[in-house]
C-alpha positions, -999 to +999 in steps of 0.1 A: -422-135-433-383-137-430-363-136-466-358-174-460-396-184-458-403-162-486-374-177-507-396-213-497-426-198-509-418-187-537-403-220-545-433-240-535-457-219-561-437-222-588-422-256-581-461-268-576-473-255-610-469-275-639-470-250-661-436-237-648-422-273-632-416-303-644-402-331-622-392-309-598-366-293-619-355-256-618-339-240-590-342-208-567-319-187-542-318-158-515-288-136-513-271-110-489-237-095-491-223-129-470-243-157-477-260-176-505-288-196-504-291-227-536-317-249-540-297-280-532-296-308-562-318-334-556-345-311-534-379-310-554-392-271-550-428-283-548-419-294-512-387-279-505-382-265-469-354-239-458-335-273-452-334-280-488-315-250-493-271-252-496-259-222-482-227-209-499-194-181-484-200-153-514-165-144-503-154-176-513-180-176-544-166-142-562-135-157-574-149-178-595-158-157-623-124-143-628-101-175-622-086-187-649-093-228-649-076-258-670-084-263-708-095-295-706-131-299-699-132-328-671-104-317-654-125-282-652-152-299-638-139-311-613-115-278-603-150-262-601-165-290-584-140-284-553-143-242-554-180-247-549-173-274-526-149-253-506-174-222-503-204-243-493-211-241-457-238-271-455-215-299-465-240-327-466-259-305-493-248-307-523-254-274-545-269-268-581-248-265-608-264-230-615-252-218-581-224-194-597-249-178-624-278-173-593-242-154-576-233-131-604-269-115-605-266-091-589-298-088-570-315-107-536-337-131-555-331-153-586-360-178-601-345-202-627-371-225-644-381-241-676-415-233-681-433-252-711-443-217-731-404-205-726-392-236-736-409-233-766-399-200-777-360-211-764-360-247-791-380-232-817-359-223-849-370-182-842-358-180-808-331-156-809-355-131-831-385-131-812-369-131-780-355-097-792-390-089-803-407-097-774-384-092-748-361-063-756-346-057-724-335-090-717-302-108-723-307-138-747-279-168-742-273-191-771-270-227-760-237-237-745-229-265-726-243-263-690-219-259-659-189-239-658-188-233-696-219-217-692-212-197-659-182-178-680-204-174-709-233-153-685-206-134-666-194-121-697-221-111-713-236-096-679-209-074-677-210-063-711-248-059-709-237-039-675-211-016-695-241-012-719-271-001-700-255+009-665-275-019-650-277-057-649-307-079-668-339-092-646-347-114-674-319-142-689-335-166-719-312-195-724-317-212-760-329-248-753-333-247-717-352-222-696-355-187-678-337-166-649-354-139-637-339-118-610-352-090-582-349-078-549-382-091-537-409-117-548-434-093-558-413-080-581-406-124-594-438-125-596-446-095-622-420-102-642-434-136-648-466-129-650-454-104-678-439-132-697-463-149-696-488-131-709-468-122-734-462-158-746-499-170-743-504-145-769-485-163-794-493-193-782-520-219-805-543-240-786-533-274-773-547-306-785-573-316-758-592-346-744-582-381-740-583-412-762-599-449-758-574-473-754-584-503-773-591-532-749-561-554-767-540-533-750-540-561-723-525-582-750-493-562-759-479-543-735-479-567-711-455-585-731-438-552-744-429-551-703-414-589-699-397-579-729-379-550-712-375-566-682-356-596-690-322-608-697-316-594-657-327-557-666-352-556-638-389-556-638-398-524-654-427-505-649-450-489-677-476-459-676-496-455-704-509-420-712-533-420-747-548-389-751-545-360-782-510-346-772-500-382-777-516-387-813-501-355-822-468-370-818-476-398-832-488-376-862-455-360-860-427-383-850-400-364-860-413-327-841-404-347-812-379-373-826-349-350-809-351-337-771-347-303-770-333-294-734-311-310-707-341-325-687-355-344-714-322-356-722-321-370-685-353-381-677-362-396-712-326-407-728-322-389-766-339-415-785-374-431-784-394-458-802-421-454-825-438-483-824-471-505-844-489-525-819-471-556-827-453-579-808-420-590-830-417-557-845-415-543-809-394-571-799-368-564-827-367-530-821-361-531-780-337-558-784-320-537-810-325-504-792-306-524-761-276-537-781-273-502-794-277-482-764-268-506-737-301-496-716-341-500-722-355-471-738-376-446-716-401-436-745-425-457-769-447-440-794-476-469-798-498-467-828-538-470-813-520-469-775-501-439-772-471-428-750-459-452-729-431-446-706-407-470-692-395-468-655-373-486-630-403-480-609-437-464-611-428-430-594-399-435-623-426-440-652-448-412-639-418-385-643-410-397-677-446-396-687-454-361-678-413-348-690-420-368-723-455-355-724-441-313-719-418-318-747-445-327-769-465-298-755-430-275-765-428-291-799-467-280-808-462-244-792-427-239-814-446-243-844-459-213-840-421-199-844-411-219-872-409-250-859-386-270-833-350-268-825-335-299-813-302-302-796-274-310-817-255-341-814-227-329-796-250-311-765-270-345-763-240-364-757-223-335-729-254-338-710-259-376-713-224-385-701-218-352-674-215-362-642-239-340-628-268-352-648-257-392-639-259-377-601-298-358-611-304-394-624-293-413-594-318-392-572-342-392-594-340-434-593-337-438-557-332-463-534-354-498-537-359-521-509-385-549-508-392-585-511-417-574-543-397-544-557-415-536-588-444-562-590-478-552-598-503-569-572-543-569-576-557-571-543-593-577-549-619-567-517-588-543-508-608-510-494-611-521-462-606-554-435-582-580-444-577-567-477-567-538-468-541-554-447-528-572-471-525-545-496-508-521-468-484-548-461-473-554-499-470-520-505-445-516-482-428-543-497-424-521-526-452-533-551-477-514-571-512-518-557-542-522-573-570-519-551-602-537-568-634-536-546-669-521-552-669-502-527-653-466-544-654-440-514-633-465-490-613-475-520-610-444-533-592-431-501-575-467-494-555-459-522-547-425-511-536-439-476-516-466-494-497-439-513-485-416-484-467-449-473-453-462-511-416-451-516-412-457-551-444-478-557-478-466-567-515-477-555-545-470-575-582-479-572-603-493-597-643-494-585-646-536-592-677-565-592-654-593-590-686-614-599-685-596-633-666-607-662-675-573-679-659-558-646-628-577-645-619-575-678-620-537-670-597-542-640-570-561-662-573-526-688-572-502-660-538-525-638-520-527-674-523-484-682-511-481-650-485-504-644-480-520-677-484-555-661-499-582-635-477-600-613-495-613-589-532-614-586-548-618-547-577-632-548-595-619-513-626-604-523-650-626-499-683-628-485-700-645-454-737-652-445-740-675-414-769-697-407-776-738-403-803-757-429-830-743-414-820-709-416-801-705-443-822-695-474-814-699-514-805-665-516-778-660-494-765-694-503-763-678-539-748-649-532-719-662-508-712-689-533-711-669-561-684-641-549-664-669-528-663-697-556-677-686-591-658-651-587-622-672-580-629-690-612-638-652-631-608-638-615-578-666-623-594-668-661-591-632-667-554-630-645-541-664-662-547-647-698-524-618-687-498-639-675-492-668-696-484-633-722-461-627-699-445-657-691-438-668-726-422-639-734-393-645-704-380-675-698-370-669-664-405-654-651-428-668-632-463-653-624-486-661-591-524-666-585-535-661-545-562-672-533-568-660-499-592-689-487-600-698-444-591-725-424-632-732-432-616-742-462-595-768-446-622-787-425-664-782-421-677-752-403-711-756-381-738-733-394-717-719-420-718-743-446-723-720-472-692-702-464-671-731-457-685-749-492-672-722-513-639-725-499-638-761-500-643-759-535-620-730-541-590-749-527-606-778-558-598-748-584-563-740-568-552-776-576-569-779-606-557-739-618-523-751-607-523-778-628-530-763-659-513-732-654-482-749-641-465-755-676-468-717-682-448-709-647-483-698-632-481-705-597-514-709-580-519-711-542-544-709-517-539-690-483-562-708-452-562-679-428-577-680-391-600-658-378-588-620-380-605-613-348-602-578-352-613-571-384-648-558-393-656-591-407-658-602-371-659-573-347-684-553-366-714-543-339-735-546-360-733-577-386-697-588-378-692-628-369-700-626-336-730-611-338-735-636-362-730-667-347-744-653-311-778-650-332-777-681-349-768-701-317-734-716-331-716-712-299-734-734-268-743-711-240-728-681-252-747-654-238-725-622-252-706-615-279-670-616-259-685-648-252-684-657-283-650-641-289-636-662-256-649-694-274-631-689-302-598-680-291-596-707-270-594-728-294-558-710-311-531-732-294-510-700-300-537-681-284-538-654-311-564-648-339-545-643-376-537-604-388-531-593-422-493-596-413-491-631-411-514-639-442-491-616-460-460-633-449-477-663-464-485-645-494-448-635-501-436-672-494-461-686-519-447-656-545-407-662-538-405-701-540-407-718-574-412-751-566-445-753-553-480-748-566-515-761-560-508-759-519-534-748-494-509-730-470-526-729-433-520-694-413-542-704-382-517-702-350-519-742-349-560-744-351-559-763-384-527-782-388-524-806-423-512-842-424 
């Protein structure tokens, strides 16, 4: 391995272990007598390649520590800004702010990062003295404002600690924010970690373990703890709720975690947070007055019998604030065991709130969003595989959060994992449903709301088909088809509807949809397959009459009448798809093959086409986006089935 791919391996293990990384944060570099390799800002080191790397002139670099630069601090900034600038090589890759300190050490590998046990020897109230203890060889910096103020203040004492000891420090603790530890290979990283370690594990109490139940009312408040955040032109926010031990410690001890205690908190979690009872006007006064305060959301609620939750622009967002929100409780229970916490004072909170380079860490960290339903949370039930899958593929890359609800848990297990590798910003998740199962559903709404802290939009798809005429046809199937293509629709908008008319009257400007994705069998009789086509008759009978009486609450509800999705397993499967079906029951005169079959059916599309996920989705997002229709049954059949 070169120096380069050990520099991205080293960065990978640390970078992948929570233990050590947070968010992605820290930073790394390789050095020789010309060059300098950064991590570049934005680069995660979990996944960072050698292309993820700025790559600085040292020539150009050394100056830097004896310049003399203005007094004022922004005007500073920025001098430094362009020195760093001007020494970069890789212009499109914008260094970290700790390039100058990974310079000044004077050896070929540095390893910066803010690991949860350093962390809480660095903001507990005995750092200075047990670092000493501890660590006697290494150099311990009080806190001082990160950037170039910092830089100076680690030259100095490097050289004094130099003039000292004839040699430089492997090992640099910063108070209230983290770890550099040099060498000249990775072996020699990894030892001196491992050291640490080890050293602070000792000390170190046991975590509270295990998770909590989150009471099933849950459904009923932070659903409208979410509209409340999200209105007034914020943007639909999205909410992750984590309720476990380390969150009813804080809860237990509000003020141990009342005050961040290092830059990344700072900018991933804001400096304040809300403590919260699980009641709706209290929590409304306090966002509202939290907002006019602050001018922003908060990122962090405390919930009495919930837990944390954490507040995102977007679910990728929310899960970054969780687990950030959810170290620094973890530092505030190890620090007790050194006397308690030390928060950052005032004046550091509001450096690192307002510097520049934080507001640029922030703007990454957001990233861009795109998408016609950017932010939503969408149930697509019968999603693990077939049309539902389709759908849910489609809306995900539209930018909403997925829920995929089918019984079915190894495909929708690993439909939500395919969904994922596609999402931007967005998140999918599966929860193992029985949409014929009130007991079920109600356990879908719990599961969508900890997730996503709301339901948008719920997609009714989940669907079933037995073919057969009178003869054939016998009370059981009947049974079963109607009861997950009729009953279930009726299960699914009464547990959906409760959810959203929360929602709804908590924004004025919101509006909530119901999908049902019905069939063109829904639209006109369907030989030998009157059970099918029954139940969908009668579900487009419970859009109109849903849409009704949802209608004053801004519930939309909408049917979908699809064609046939020729290529779907619903039809194409060999062995029990449609056209096996309907070649064994005869529904198709002189068909003596299935592509027989196939031939008779798609010769009755004008447009010569059977219906994809694609076009029911575009459907879909029509029926979401308008507001000034409900109760429609919306044909998608290439001209088949055309309405009057």
């Amino acid at each position: 391995m070169n120096t380069l791919e050990q520099l991205v391996s080293i960065s990978r293990k640390y970078g992948a272990d929570a233990r050590y990384v947070i968010a992605g944060g820290g930073n790394t570099s390789y050095k020789n007598e010309k060059n300098l390799w950064v991590k570049a800002s934005g680069c995660a080191l979990a996944t960072i390649g050698e292309d993820g790397f700025a790559i600085l002139d040292r020539e150009k670099l050394a100056p830097m520590g004896e310049k003399v630069y203005s007094s004022d601090s922004k005007e500073r900034e920025a001098q430094v800004k362009e020195d760093l600038y001007a020494a970069c090589i890789t212009k499109d890759r914008r260094p970290s702010v700790e390039t100058s300190l990974h310079d000044c050490m004077d050896f070929a590998f540095v390893v910066h990062l803010h690991p949860t046990l350093v962390n809480a020897l660095m903001c507990s109230a005995q750092a200075a003295e047990k670092c000493a203890e501890l660590f006697p060889d290494a150099l311990y910096i009080e806190y001082t404002d990160p950037g170039y103020t910092l830089f100076r203040k680690v030259y100095d004492r490097i050289k004094a600690y130099e003039a000292a000891y004839g040699k430089q420090p492997q090992l640099i603790f910063l108070q209230n924010h983290g770890i550099f530890v040099a060498a000249d290979s990775c072996e020699e990283i990894d030892a001196i970690y491992a050291s640490v370690m080890a050293k602070l594990e000792a000390c170190a109490p046991a975590l509270p373990e295990g998770d909590a139940p989150v009471d099933a009312s849950v459904t009923d408040f932070i659903p409208v703890v979410r509209q409340i955040l999200s209105r007034e032109g914020r943007g639909l926010k999205t909410l992750k709720i984590t309720s476990n031990a380390l969150a009813d410690w804080a809860l237990a001890h509000p003020k141990a975690v009342g005050v961040p205690f290092s830059p990344d908190i700072i900018v991933y979690c804001k400096s304040d947070y809300l403590v919260l009872d699980a009641d709706v006007a209290q929590a409304q006064e306090k966002i509202e007055a939290y907002v006019k305060s602050h001018g922003y959301t908060p990122k962090v609620l405390l919930v009495k019998g919930i837990g944390l939750v954490a507040v995102g622009d977007h679910a990728k967002n929310a899960e970054i604030i969780s687990e950030v929100f959810l170290d620094a409780i973890k530092i505030a229970f190890y620090a007790q065991a050194f006397c308690g916490e030390h928060a950052m004072e005032p004046a550091w909170i509001r450096f690192i709130d307002t510097w520049e380079v934080e507001n640029y860490r922030r703007k990454v960290a957001a990233g861009a969003s795109a998408g016609r339903v950017e932010g939503k949370t969408i149930i697509v039930t019968g999603a693990a595989q077939g049309f539902g899958e389709g759908i849910a593929r489609c809306l995900m890359e539209q930018g909403a959060n997925i829920v995929v609800a089918d019984l079915n848990d190894v495909a929708g297990t690993q439909t939500a994992a395919n969904l994922n590798s596609i999402g931007k910003n967005n998140r999918a998740i599966f929860v193992k449903t029985n949409v014929a199962d009130m007991d079920s559903l109600q356990n879908l709404m719990k599961e969508t709301v900890c997730a996503f802290g709301a339901l948008d939009v719920f997609v009714s798809n989940a669907g079933v088909l037995r073919a057969g005429g009178l003869d054939a046809m016998t009370p059981e199937n009947f049974e079963f088809v109607t009861k997950i293509n009729y009953n279930a629709y009726f299960f699914c908008a009464k547990v959906a509807s409760h959810i959203m008319k929360l929602e709804t009257a908590a924004d004025p400007d919101y509006f909530a949809d119901i999908v049902q994705v019905n069939s063109k069998s829904g639209l006109r009789g369907s030989k030998a397959n009157f059970a099918y086509a029954g139940g969908k008759f009668g579900g487009i009978g419970l859009t109109q009459s849903f849409a009704l009486e949802l209608a004053p609450f801004r519930v939309k509800v909408n049917s979908i009448c699809p064609g046939n999705f020729y290529d779907g397993p619903l039809w194409s499967n060999p062995e029990n798809g449609l056209f096996v079906q309907y070649l064994a029951a005869g529904k198709v005169p002189g068909a003596k093959t299935v592509q027989d079959v196939k031939d008779y059916y798609l010769a009755q599309v004008p447009m010569r086409k059977g219906c994809n996920p694609a076009d029911v989705t575009k459907a879909i997002l029509y029926a979401i986006e308008q507001t000034g229709e409900t109760g429609q049954a919306i044909p998608v059949t290439g001209g088949q089935v055309m309405l009057a």
